[in-house]
MARMAR-790382 format. One record per residue (C-alpha): z, y, x; residue number from 0; residue in three letters. Coordinates in steps of 0.25 Angstrom, whole numbers, plus 5000, padded with zeros to 4 digits. Layout:
N
((Z; Y; X); NUM; ALA);
...
//
This chain:
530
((5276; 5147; 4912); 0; UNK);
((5265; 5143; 4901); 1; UNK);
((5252; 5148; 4903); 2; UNK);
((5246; 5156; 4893); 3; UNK);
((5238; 5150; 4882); 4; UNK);
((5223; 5154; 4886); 5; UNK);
((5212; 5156; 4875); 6; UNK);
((5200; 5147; 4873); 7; UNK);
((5187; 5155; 4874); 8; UNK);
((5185; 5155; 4860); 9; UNK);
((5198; 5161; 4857); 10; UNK);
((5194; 5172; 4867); 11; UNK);
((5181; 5174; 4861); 12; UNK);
((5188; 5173; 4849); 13; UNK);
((5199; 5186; 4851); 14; UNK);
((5186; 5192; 4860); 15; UNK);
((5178; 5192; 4845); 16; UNK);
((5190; 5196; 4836); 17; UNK);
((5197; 5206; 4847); 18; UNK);
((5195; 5219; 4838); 19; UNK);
((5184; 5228; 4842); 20; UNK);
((5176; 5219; 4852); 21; UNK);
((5166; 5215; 4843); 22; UNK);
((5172; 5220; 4829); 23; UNK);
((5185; 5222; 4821); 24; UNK);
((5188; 5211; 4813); 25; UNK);
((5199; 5211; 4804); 26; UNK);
((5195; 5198; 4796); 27; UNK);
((5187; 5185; 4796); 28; UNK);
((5179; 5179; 4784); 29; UNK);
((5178; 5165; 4783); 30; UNK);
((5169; 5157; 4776); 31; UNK);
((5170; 5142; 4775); 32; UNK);
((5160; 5132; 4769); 33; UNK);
((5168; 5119; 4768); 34; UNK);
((5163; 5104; 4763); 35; UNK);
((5171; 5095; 4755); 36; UNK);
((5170; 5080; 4751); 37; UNK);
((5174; 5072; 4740); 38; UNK);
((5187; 5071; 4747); 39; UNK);
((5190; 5086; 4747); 40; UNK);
((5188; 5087; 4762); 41; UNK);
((5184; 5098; 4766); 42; UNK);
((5175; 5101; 4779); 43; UNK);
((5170; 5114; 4785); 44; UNK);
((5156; 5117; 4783); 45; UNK);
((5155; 5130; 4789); 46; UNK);
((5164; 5142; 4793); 47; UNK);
((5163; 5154; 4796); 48; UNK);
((5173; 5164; 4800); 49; UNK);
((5169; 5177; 4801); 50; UNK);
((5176; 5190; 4805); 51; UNK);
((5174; 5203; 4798); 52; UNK);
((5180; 5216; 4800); 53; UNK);
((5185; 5219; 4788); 54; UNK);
((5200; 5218; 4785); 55; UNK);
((5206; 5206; 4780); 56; UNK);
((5211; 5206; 4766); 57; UNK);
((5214; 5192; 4762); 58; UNK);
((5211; 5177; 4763); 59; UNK);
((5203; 5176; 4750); 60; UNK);
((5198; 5164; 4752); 61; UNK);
((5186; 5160; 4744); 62; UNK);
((5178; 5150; 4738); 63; UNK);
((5164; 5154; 4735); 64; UNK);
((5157; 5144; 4728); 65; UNK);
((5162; 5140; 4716); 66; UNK);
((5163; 5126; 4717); 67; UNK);
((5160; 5117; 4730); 68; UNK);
((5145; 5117; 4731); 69; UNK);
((5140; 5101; 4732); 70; UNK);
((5134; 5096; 4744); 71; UNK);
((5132; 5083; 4744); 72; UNK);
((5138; 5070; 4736); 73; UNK);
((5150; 5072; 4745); 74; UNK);
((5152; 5086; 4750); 75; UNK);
((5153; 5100; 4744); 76; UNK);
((5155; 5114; 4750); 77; UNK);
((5161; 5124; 4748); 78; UNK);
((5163; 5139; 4753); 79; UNK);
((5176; 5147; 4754); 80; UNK);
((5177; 5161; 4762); 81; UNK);
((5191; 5167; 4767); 82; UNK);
((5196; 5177; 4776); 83; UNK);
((5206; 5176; 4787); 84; UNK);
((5213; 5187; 4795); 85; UNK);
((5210; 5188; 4811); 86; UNK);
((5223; 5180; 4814); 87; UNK);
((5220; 5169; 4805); 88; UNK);
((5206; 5168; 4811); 89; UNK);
((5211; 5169; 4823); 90; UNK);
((5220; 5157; 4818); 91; UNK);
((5208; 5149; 4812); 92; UNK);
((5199; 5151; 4824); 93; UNK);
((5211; 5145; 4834); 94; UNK);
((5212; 5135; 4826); 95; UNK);
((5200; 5131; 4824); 96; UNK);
((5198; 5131; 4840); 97; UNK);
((5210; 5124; 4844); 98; UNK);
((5210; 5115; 4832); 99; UNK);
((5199; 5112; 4825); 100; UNK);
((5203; 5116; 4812); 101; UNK);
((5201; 5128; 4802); 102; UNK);
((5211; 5135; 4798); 103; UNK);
((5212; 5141; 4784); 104; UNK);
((5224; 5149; 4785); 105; UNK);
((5232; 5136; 4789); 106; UNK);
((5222; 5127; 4780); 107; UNK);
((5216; 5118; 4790); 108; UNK);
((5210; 5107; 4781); 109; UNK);
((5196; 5110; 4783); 110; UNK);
((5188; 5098; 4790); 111; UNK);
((5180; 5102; 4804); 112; UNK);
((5174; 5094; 4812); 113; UNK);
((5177; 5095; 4827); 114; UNK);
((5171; 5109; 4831); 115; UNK);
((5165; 5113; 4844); 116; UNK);
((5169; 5128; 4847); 117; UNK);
((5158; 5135; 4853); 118; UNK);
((5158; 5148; 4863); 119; UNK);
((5155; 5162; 4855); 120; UNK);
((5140; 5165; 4851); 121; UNK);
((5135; 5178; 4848); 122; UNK);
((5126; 5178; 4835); 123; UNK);
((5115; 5189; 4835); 124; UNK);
((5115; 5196; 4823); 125; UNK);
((5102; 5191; 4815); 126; UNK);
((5098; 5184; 4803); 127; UNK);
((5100; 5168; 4801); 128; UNK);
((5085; 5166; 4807); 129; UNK);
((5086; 5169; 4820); 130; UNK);
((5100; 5167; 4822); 131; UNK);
((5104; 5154; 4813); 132; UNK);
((5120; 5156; 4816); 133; UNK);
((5118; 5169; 4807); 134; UNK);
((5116; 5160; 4797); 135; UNK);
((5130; 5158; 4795); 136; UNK);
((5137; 5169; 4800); 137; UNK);
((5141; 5183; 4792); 138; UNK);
((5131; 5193; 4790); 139; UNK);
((5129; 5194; 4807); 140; UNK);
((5117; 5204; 4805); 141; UNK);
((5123; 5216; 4814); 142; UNK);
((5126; 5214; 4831); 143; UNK);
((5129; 5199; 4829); 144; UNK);
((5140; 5190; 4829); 145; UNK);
((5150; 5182; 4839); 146; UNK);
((5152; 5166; 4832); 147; UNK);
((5163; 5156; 4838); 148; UNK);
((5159; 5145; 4832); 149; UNK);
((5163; 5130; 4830); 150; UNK);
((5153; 5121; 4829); 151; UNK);
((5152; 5107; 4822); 152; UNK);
((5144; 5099; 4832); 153; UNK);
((5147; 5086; 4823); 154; UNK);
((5144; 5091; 4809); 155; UNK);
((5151; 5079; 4805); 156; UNK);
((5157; 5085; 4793); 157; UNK);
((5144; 5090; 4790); 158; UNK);
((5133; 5081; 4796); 159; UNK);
((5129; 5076; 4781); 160; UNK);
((5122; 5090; 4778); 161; UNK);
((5113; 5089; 4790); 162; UNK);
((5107; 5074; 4786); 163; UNK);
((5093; 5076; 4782); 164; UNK);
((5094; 5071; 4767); 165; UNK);
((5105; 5081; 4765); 166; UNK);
((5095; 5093; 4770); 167; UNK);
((5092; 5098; 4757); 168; UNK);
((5107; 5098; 4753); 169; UNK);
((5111; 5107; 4764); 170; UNK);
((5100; 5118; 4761); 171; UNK);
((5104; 5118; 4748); 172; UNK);
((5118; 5121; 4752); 173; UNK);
((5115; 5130; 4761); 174; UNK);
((5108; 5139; 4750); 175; UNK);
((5119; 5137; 4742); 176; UNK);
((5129; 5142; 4755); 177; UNK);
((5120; 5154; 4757); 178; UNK);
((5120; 5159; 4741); 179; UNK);
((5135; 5160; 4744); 180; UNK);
((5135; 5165; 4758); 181; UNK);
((5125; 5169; 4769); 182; UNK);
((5126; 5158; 4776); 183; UNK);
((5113; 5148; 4778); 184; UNK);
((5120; 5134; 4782); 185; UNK);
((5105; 5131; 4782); 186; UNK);
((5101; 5141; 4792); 187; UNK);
((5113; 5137; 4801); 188; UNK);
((5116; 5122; 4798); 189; UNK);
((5120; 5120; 4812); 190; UNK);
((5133; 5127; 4808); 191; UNK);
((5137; 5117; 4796); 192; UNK);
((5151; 5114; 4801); 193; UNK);
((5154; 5125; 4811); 194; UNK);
((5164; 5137; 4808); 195; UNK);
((5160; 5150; 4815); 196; UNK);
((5169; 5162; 4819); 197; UNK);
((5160; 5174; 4818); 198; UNK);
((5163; 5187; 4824); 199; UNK);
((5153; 5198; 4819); 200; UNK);
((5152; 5210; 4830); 201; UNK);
((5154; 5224; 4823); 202; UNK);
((5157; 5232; 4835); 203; UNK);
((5145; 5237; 4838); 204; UNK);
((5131; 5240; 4828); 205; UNK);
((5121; 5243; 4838); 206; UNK);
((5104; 5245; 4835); 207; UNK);
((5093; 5246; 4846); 208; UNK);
((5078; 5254; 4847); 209; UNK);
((5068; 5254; 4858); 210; UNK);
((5066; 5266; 4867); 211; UNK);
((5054; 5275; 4866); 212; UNK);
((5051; 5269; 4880); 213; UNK);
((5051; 5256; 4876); 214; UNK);
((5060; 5254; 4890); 215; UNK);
((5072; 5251; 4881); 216; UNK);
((5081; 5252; 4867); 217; UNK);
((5090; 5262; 4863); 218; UNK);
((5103; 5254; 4859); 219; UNK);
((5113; 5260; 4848); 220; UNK);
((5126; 5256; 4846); 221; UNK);
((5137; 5259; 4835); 222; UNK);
((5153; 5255; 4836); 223; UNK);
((5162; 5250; 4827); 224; UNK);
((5169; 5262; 4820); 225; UNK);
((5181; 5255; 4825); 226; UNK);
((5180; 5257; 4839); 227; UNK);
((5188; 5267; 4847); 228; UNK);
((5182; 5263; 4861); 229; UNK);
((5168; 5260; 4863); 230; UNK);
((5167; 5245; 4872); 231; UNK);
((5160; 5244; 4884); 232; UNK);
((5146; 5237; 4881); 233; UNK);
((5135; 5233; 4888); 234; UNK);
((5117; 5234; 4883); 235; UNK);
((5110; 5223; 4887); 236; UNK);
((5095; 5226; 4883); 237; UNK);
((5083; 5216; 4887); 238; UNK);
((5069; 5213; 4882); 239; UNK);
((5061; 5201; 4884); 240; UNK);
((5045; 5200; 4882); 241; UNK);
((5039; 5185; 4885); 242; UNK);
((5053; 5182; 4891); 243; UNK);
((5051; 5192; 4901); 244; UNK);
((5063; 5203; 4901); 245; UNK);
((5055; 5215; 4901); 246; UNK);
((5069; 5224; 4900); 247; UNK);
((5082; 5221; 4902); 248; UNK);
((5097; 5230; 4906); 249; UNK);
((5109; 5230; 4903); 250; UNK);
((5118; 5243; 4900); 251; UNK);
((5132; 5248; 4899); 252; UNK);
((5133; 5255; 4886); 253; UNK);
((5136; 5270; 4887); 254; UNK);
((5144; 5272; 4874); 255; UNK);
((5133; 5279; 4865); 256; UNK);
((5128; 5276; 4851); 257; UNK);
((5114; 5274; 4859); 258; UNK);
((5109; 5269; 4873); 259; UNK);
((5095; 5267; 4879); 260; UNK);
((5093; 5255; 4886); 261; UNK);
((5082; 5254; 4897); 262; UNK);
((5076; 5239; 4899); 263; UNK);
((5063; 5244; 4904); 264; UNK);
((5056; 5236; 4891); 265; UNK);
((5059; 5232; 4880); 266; UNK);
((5047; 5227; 4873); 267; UNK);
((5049; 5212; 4870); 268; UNK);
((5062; 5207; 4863); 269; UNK);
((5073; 5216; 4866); 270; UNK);
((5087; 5210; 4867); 271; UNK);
((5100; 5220; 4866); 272; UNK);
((5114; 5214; 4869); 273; UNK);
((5127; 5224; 4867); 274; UNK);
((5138; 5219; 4875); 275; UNK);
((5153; 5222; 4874); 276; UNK);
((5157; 5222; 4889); 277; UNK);
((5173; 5219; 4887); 278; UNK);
((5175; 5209; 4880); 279; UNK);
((5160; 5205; 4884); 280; UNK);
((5152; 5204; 4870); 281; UNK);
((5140; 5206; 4863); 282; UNK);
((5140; 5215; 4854); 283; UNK);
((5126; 5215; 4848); 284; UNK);
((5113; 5209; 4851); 285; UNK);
((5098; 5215; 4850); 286; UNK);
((5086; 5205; 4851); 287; UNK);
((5074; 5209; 4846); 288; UNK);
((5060; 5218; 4847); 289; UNK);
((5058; 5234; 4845); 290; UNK);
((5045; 5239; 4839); 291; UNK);
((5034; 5246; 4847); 292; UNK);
((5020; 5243; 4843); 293; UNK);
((5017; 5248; 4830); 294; UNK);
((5004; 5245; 4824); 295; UNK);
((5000; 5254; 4812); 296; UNK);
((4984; 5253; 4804); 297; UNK);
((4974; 5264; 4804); 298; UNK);
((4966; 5257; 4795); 299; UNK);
((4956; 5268; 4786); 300; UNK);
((4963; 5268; 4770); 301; UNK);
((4949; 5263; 4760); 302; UNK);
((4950; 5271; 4747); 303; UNK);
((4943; 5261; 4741); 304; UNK);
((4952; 5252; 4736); 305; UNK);
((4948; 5235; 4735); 306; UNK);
((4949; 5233; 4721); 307; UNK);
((4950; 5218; 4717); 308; UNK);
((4953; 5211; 4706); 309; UNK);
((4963; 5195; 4707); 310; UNK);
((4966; 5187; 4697); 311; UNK);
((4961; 5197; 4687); 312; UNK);
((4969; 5210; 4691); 313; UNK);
((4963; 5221; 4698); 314; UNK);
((4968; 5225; 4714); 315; UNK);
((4965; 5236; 4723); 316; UNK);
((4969; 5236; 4739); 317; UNK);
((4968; 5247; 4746); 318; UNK);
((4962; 5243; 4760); 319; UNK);
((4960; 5251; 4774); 320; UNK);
((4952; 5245; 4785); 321; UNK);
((4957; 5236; 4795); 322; UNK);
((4958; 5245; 4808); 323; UNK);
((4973; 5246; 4814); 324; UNK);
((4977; 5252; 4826); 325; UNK);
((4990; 5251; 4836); 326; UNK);
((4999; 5261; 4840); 327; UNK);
((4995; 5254; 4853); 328; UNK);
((4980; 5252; 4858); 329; UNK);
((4982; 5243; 4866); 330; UNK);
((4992; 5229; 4869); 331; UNK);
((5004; 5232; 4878); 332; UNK);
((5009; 5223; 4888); 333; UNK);
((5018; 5215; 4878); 334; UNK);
((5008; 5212; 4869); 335; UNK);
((5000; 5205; 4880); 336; UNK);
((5014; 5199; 4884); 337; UNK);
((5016; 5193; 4867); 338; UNK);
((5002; 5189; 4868); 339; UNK);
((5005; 5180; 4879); 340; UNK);
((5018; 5176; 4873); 341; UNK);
((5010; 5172; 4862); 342; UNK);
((5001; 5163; 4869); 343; UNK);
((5012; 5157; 4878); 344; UNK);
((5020; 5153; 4863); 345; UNK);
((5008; 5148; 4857); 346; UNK);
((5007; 5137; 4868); 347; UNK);
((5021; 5136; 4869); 348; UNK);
((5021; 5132; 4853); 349; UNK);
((5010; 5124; 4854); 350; UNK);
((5016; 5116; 4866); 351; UNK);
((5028; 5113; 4856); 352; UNK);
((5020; 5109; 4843); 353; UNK);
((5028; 5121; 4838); 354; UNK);
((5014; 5129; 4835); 355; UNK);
((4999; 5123; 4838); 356; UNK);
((4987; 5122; 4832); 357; UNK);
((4976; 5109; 4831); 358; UNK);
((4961; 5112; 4829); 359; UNK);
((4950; 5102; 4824); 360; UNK);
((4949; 5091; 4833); 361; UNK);
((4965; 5090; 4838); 362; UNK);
((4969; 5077; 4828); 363; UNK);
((4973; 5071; 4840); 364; UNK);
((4982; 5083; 4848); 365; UNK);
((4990; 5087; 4832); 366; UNK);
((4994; 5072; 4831); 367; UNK);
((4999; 5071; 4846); 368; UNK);
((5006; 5085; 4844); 369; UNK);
((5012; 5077; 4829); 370; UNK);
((5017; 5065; 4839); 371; UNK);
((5023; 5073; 4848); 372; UNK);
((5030; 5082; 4838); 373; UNK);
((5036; 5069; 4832); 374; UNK);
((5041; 5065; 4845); 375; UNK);
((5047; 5077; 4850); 376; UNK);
((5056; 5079; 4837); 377; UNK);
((5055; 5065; 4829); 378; UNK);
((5068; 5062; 4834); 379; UNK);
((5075; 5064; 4819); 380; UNK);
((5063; 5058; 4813); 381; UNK);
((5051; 5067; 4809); 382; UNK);
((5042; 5071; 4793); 383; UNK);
((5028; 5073; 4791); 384; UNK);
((5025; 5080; 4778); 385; UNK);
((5011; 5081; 4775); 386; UNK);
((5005; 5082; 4760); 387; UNK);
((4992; 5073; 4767); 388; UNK);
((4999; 5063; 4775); 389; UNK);
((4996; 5049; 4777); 390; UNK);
((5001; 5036; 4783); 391; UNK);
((4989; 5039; 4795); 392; UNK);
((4995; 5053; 4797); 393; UNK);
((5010; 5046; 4797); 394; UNK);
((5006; 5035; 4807); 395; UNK);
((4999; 5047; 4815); 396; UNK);
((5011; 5055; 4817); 397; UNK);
((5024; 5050; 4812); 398; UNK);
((5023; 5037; 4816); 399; UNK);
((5024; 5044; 4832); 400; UNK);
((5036; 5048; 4830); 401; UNK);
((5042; 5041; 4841); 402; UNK);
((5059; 5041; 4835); 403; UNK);
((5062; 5028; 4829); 404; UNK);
((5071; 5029; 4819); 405; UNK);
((5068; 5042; 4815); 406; UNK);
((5064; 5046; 4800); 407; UNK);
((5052; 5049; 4799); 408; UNK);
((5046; 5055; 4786); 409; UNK);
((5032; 5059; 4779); 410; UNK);
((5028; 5066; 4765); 411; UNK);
((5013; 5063; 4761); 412; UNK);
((5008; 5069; 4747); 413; UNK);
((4998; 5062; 4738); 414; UNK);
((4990; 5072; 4729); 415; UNK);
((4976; 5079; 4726); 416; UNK);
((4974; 5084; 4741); 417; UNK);
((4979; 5072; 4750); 418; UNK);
((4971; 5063; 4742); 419; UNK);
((4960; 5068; 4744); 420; UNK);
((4964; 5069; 4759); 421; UNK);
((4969; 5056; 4761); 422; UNK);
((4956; 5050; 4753); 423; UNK);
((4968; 5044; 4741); 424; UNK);
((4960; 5049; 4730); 425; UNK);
((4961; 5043; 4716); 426; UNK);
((4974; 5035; 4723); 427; UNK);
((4987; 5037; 4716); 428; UNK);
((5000; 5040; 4724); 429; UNK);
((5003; 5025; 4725); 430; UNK);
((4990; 5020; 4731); 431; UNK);
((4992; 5031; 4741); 432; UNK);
((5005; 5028; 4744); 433; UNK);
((5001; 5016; 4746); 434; UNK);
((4987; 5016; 4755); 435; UNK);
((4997; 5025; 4764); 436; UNK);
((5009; 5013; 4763); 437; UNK);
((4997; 5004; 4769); 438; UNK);
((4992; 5013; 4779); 439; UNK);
((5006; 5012; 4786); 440; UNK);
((5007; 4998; 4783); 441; UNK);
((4994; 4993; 4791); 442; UNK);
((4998; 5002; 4803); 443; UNK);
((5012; 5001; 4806); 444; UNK);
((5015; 4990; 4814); 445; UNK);
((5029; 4993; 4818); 446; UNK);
((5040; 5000; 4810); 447; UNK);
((5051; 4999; 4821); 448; UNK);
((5062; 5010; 4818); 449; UNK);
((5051; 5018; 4811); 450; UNK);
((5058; 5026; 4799); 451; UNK);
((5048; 5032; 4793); 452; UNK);
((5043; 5036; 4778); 453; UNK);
((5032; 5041; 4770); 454; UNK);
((5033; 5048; 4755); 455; UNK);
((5021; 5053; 4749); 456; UNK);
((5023; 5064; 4738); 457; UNK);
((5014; 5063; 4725); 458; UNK);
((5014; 5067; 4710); 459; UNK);
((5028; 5072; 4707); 460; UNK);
((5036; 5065; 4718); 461; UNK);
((5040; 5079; 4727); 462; UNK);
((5032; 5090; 4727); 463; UNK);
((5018; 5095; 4734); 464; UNK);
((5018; 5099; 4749); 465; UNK);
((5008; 5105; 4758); 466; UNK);
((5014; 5108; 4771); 467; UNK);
((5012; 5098; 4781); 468; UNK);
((5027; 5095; 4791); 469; UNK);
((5030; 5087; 4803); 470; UNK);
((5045; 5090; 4802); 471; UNK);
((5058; 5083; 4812); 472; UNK);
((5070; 5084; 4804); 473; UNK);
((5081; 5086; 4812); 474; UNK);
((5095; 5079; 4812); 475; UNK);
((5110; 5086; 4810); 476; UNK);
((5109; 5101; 4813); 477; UNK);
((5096; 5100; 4823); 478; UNK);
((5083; 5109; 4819); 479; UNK);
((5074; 5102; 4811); 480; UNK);
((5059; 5105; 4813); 481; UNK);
((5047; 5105; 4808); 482; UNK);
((5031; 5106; 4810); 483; UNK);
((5020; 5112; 4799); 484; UNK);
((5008; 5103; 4802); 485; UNK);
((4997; 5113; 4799); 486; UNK);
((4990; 5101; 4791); 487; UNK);
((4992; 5088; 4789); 488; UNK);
((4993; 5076; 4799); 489; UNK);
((4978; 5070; 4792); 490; UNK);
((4972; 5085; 4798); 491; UNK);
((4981; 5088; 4810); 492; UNK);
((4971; 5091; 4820); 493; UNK);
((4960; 5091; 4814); 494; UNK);
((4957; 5106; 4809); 495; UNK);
((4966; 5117; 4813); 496; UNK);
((4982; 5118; 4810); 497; UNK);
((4994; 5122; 4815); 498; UNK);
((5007; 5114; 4818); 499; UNK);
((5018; 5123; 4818); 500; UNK);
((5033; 5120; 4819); 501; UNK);
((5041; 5126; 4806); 502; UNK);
((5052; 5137; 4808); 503; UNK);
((5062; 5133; 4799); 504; UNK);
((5061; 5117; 4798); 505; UNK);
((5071; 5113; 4791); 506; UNK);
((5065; 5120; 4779); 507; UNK);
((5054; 5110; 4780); 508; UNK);
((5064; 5099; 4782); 509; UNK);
((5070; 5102; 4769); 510; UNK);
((5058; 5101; 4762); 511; UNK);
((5052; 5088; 4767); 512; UNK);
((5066; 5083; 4765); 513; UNK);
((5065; 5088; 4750); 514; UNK);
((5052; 5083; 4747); 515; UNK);
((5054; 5068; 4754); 516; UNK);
((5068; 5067; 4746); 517; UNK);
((5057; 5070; 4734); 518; UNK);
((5048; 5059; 4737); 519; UNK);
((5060; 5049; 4739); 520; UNK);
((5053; 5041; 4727); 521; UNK);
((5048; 5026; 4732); 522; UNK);
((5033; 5033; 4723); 523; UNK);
((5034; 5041; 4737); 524; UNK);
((5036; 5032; 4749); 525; UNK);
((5023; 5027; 4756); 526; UNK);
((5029; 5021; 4766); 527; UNK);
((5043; 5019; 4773); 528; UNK);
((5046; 5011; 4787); 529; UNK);
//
């Protein structure tokens, strides 16, 4: 007698997310395809993302909503169609798409993909694209989260040409364009680019959360889907954390209320709130974050006496008070010692990475090492300095220790009013100095051997002006760039006070370097090239 066929466990997880009433009651899903297509009319998958909703099913409708297909490069273009299927036939897609590697459109199964890797269901907290990149790309998941089963394009073969550096600026471009269509940030999450995503929005269960008076706990409420007849089984998980320590934690069997207290103990710290389903076992939502105890508020003693002033020829008044402010609470709690300490213990953290640290007169020596080590720790995909006052000393002095061969390594100088003056180039025009700098490298490089590196220097009308001083590592494929604000330029590291600081959002700053080296690409600009 045949066995019985036994399902995969994404096709469990699949029927787990879709059964009706475990974590909504779909009816429908939405799918949303961003698609290439080259001179030859073959068309490839960008990004998918097929979503379920719970309202009813009307009809296909399939549409295209861009007028035209929007230009990418000399070879590709995109465009973006949205459709809806009925639960069988996303059931239908989703198998097919598992077992075969292919898309099915309602039986159209001519869109290009390259070999997906299936990956086991994630839980996407509901949040905005800043703390979770995957929401980003997914629909409007600002309630109790999200379950994803994803297929990942580990090759990005078919889309590898948007990641290349001198293609950068395109792919920005086209994300804004993707975002004023849709709220979807492909630069946000371009680690997705290739991937089709099933996502399963959890509308079971609305749920809010509030400290007790005691601070010993929260005071959890939960509101069902009208559509339930029965009440699940569920399970309160409540913990808090403060410098890693778990000052409170429990876990509780729901007693069937629009309300529960939970008892930790404490709660002051970050306070995590996971609501499990017990049968099938999921989540259902998910709290992380801090409640408000300490608040401050000013006493300070209202002047009637306005200060009247006048700027730029118009007449102000100000109404001031003194400066005299009191605390609801006299004096520190326990915790405030406790993220004093933290502080403390993350300021020497940061300054042991180079993420945050500070030089003072006399540390020329100790800013350049910390430079060198910088570029040895992530010069592997090649390293820009960009620095209005740079010079082929402070080039030699940094760039030149990157110890990668092979590795592009770049630098954007600037010859006006202020670096003359600096670098003693007074009453020289751009050529001259361009070309004192060209000697400079000349009469002390001995060796060139696998060194790609070169220097532009922007002037007159060539690019634009800049102030802000980078060390910046680009990054290859989908990897995170990064970058480090200077605090002052090479020529003055160490030798008053500055801060080097690594940069939030990096490949901001990559872009722009990026832009501005492209604008000094004339031969006026180049000083030097090995």
């Amino acid at each position: 007698m045949p066995k019985p066929l036994v399902a995969s466990p994404l096709q469990q997880d699949y029927a787990t997310l879709t059964a009706t009433g475990n974590i909504a009651f779909y009816e429908s899903c939405e799918v949303t395809q961003l698609f290439l297509c080259d001179k030859e009319k073959r068309v490839y998958n960008l990004f998918t993302l097929a979503s379920f909703e719970e309202k009813p099913f009307v009809a296909t409708d399939k549409q295209f909503l861009t007028e035209g297909m929007l230009r990418v490069t000399n070879t590709l273009s995109i465009g973006i169609q949205r459709y809806w299927l009925t639960l069988p036939e996303a059931l239908i897609t989703f198998d097919t798409l598992l077992h075969t590697n292919k898309w099915d459109c309602q039986g159209n199964t001519s869109l290009i993909l390259p070999t997906l890797t299936p990956l086991p269901k994630q839980f996407i907290p509901a949040s905005d694209s800043s703390s979770v990149r995957a929401n980003a790309v997914l629909k409007n998941n600002f309630d109790n989260g999200a379950y994803l089963l994803e297929f990942f394009d580990e090759s990005k073969e078919y889309v590898d040409s948007l990641f290349a550096v001198e293609n950068v600026d395109t792919l920005n471009k086209l994300a804004a364009q993707v975002k004023a269509i849709l709220p979807i940030d492909l630069a946000v999450a371009r680690d997705r680019l290739g991937n089709i995503l099933f996502e399963f929005p959890i509308h079971l269960l609305a749920s809010t959360s509030q400290a007790l008076k005691q601070w010993n706990g929260v005071n959890v409420q939960l509101g069902w889907h009208s559509k339930l007849t029965s009440l699940p089984d569920c399970l309160l998980q409540v913990e808090a954390k403060l410098d890693h320590v778990y000052t409170g934690s429990t876990i509780d069997v729901y007693g069937g209320q629009a309300s529960q207290p939970v008892i930790i103990g404490n709660i002051t710290g970050l306070t995590n709130i996971k609501i499990w389903r017990k049968n099938p076992l999921l989540l259902l939502s998910v709290f992380d974050g801090t409640y408000v105890r300490d608040i401050g508020f000013d006493i300070g003693i209202i002047n009637h006496e306005p200060r009247t002033f006048l700027s730029q020829g118009q007449k102000y008044e100000v109404q001031v008070q003194s400066a005299e402010r009191e605390r609801s609470l006299q004096s520190r709690t326990y915790n405030q010692h406790v993220q004093n300490a933290l502080y403390t213990a993350e300021r020497e953290a940061l300054a042991q990475q180079l993420a945050f640290k500070q030089y003072f007169v006399g540390s020329r020596t100790e800013a350049l090492t910390d430079l060198r080590t910088l570029l040895n720790r992530h010069g592997k995909r090649g390293a820009y300095l960009w620095d209005p006052f740079l010079t082929a000393a402070d080039i030699l002095a940094t760039l030149f220790f990157c110890r990668y061969d092979g590795v592009p390594l770049r630098a954007i100088g600037s010859d006006n009013k202020a670096t003359k003056t600096v670098n003693s180039n007074k009453g020289k025009s751009p050529a001259a100095v361009i070309q004192g700098e060209a000697a400079v490298f000349a009469s002390n490089v001995l060796s060139k051997v696998n060194l790609l590196l070169e220097f532009r220097l922007q002037h007159g009308s060539y690019g634009y002006a800049f102030h802000d001083r980078f060390l910046i590592f680009p990054a290859g494929n989908d990897e995170r760039p990064l970058a480090y604000s200077l605090g002052t330029s090479v020529n003055s590291a160490g030798t008053s006070h500055h801060i080097l600081q690594e940069v939030s959002h990096p490949q901001r700053i990559v872009d722009a370097f990026t832009q501005l080296w492209d604008a000094l690409a004339d031969p006026a600009c180049l000083v030097w090239k090995a």
